[in-house]
C-alpha positions as CSV (number, residue, x, y, z in Angstrom):
1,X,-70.5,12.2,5.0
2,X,-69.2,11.3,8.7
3,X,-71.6,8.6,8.2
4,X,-70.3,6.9,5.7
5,X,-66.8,7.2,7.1
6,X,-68.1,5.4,10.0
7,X,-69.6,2.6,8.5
8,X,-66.6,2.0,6.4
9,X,-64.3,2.3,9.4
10,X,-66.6,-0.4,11.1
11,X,-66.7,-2.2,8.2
12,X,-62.6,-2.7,8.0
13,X,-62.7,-3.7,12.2
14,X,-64.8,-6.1,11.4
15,X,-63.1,-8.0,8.6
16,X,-59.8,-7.3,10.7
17,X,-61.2,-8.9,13.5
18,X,-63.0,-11.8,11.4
19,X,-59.5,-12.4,9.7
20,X,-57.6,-12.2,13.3
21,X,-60.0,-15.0,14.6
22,X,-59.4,-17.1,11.7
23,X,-55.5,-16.8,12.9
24,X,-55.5,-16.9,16.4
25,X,-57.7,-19.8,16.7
26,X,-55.6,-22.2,14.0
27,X,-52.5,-20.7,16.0
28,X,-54.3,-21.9,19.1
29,X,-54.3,-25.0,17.7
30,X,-51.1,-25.4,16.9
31,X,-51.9,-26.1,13.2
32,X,-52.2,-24.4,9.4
33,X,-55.0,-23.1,8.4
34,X,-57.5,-25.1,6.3
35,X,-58.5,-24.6,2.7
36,X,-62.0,-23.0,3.9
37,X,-59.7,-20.8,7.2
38,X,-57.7,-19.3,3.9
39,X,-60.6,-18.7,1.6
40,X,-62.9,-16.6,4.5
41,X,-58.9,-15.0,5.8
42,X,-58.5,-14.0,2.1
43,X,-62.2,-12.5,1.8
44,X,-62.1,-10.9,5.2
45,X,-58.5,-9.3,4.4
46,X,-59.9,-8.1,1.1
47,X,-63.0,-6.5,2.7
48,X,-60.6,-4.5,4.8
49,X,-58.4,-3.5,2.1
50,X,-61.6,-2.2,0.0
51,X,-63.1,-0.6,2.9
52,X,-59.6,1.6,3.9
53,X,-59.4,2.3,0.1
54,X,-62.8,3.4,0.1
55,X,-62.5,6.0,3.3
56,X,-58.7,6.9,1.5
57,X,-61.4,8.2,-1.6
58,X,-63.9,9.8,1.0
59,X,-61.2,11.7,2.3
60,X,-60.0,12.6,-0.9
61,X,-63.5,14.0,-2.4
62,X,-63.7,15.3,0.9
63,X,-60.9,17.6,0.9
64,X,-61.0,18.1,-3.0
65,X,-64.7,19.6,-2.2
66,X,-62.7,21.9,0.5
67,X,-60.5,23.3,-1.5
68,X,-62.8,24.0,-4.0
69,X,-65.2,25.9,-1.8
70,X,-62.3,27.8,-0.9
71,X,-61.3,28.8,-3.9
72,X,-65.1,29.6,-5.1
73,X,-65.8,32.1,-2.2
74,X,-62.4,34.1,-2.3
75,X,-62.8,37.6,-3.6
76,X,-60.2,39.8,-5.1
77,X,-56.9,39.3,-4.1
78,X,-54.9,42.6,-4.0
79,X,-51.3,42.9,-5.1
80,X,-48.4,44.7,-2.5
81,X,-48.8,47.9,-4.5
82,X,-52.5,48.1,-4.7
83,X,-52.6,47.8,-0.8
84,X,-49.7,50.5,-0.6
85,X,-52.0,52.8,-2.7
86,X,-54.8,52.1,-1.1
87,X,-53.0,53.3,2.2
């Protein structure tokens, strides 16, 4: 799935970027943002927020998928003195 960890970790530039626009240019300015600046700043902030929570989940079935391959193919496990007998 390295594609959809791309397109999520494009996703959350973007809406950082969008919201950092949104901040620079009222800071330009010299003045507070307007009721519209807030709403898109809040919308773009919440799109990055679901988009790193959504590659924190990825990486979490991800690795949960690992470790359970790696238990699946590991094949008998011997104990100290079955190895010593087996010498």
């Amino acid at each position: 799935m390295p594609q959809l960890l791309d397109q999520l970790r494009e996703q959350r530039a973007t809406a950082r970027t969008a919201a950092d626009e949104i901040l620079t240019r009222a800071s330009i300015e010299g003045r507070d943002l307007t009721a519209e600046e807030f709403a898109d700043h809040t919308r773009h902030v919440t799109a990055e927020r679901e988009a790193a929570d959504a590659m924190e989940a990825e990486r979490d079935r991800q690795l949960a998928e690992v470790r359970a391959m790696a238990t699946r193919n590991r094949g008998p496990v011997l104990s100290r003195q079955a190895a010593e007998v087996a010498r």
